[in-house]
N, C-alpha and C positions, 0 to 999 in steps of 0.2 A: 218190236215196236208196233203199234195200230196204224200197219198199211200195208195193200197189196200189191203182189209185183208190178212195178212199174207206176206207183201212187206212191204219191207224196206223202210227209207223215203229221198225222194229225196233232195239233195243239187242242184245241176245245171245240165242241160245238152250243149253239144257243138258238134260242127260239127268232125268229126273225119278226123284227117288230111289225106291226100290223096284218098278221097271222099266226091265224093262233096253232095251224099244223105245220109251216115251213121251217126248215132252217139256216142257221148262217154256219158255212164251216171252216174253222178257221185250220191254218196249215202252217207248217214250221219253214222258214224261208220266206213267205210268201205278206204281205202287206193286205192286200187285198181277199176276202171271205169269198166260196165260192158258193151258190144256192142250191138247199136240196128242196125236196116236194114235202118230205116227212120227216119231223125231226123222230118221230118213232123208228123206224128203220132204218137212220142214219143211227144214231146209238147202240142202236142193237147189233146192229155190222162191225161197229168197233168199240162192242163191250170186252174187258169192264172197264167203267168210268167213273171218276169219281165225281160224285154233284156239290157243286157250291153255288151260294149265294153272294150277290154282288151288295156291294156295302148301301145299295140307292134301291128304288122301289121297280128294277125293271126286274122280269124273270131270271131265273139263274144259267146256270150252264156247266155241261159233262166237259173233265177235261181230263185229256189221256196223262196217267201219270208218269210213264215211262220216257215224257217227251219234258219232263219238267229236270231243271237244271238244281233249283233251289227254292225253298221258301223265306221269304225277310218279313218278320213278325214287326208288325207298324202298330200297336195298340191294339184298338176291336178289328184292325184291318189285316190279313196276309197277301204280303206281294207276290203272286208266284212267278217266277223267272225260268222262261223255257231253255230250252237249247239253244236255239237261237238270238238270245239275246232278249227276248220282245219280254212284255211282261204283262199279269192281269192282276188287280185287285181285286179281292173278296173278300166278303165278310167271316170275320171267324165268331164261335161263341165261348173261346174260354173266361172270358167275364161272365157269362148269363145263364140261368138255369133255366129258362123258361126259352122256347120254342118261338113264341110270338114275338120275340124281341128279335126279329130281323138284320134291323138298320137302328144306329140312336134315332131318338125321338123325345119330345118332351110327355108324350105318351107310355113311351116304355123307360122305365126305372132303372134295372141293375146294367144297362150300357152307360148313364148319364155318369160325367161326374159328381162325387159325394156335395161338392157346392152347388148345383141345379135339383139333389136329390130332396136338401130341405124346403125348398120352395114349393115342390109340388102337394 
């Protein structure tokens, strides 16, 4: 698993909001995210990671996949469920072919459902 002796074991890390180089690191067991300085070098200390996107317009986040329990497929959403219990939503793209479709949007098309798609 992504940790070293005597550390705790990683669940994800993410950008920390209002910095654009900190990060938040989240830990299995643990409620509360501990701060690093660089999200570059916290990821790289505990690559590899896998990157996802969350289903809203904040940055995404590397999350260790060795510390994940399962995934519950919700629509355009995956639940991932750690070891612990805890859980994160993201966004998936197996509806979309296109990269720009993120998050739904009345902007972006093949996430909408087929009744929002005539109207645009």
């Amino acid at each position: 698993m992504n940790k070293l002796p005597g550390e705790r074991t990683l669940r994800f890390i993410a950008r920390k909001p209002g910095s654009p180089t900190a990060a938040l690191v989240y830990w299995l067991g643990v409620t509360e995210p501990s701060s690093e300085a660089s999200v570059t070098e916290i990821t790289r200390r505990f690559a590899p990671l896998m990157q996802v996107v969350f289903p809203d317009d904040r940055p995404g986040a590397f999350v260790n996949r060795s510390a994940l329990l399962a995934t519950q497929q919700l629509g355009s959403i995956d639940r991932l469920v750690f070891l612990d219990g805890s859980t994160l939503d993201v966004w998936n793209d197996r509806a979309c072919a296109d990269i720009c479709n993120l998050y739904s949007s009345r902007r972006h098309t093949c996430c909408l459902p087929t009744t929002h798609r005539s109207r645009l």
